[in-house]
C-alpha positions as a Python dict, from the first residue, in 0.01 Angstrom:
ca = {
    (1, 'X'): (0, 0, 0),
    (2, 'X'): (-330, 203, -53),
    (3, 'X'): (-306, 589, -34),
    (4, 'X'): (-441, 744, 306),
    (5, 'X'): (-552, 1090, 318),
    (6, 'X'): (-361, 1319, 601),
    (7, 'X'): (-518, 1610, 846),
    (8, 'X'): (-405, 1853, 592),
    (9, 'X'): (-789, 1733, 392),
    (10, 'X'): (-961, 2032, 352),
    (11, 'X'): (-1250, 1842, 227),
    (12, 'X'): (-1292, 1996, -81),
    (13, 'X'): (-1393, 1638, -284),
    (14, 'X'): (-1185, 1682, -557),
    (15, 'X'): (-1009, 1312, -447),
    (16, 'X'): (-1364, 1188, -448),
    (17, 'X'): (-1444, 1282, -819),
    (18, 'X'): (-1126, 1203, -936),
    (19, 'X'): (-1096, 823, -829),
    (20, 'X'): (-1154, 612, -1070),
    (21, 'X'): (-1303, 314, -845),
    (22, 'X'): (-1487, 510, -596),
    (23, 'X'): (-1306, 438, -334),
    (24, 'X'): (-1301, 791, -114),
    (25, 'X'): (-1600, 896, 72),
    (26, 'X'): (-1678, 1192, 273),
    (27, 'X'): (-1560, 1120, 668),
    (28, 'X'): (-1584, 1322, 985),
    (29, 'X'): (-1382, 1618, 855),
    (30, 'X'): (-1191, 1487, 582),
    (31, 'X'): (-1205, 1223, 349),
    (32, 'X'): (-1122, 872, 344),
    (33, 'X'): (-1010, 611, 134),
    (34, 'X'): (-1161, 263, 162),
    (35, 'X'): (-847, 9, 130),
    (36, 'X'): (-1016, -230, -33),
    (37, 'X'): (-1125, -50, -345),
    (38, 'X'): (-770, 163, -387),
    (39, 'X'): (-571, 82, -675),
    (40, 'X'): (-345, 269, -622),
    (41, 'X'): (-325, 525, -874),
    (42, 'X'): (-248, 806, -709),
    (43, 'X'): (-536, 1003, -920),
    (44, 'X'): (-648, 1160, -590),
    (45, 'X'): (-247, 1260, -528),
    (46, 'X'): (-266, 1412, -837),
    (47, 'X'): (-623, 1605, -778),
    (48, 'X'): (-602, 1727, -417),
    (49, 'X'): (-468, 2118, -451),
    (50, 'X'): (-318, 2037, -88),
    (51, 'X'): (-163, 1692, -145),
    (52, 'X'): (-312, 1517, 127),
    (53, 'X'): (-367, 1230, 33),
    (54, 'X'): (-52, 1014, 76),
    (55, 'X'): (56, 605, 12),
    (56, 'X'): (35, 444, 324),
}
């Protein structure tokens, strides 16, 4: 399953530059992963200094 990113997104971008395939984009208030592109890495897991983004 592709990673999501919770409410606890403070919208910082750090999971943005961090993916490798560009697949997070800046949403209404947080960021979101397109589940298309994810590969799941977890590279934005391991980026985010509030671990919100999560595997579905």
């Amino acid at each position: 399953m592709a990673f999501k990113i919770t409410d606890a997104c403070i919208a910082c971008g750090a999971c943005a530059a961090g993916c490798p395939v560009e697949a997070i984009s800046e949403g209404d208030g947080k960021y979101e992963i397109d589940p298309e592109k994810c590969i799941e890495c977890g590279a934005c897991a391991d980026t985010c200094p509030v671990s919100a983004p999560e595997q579905a």
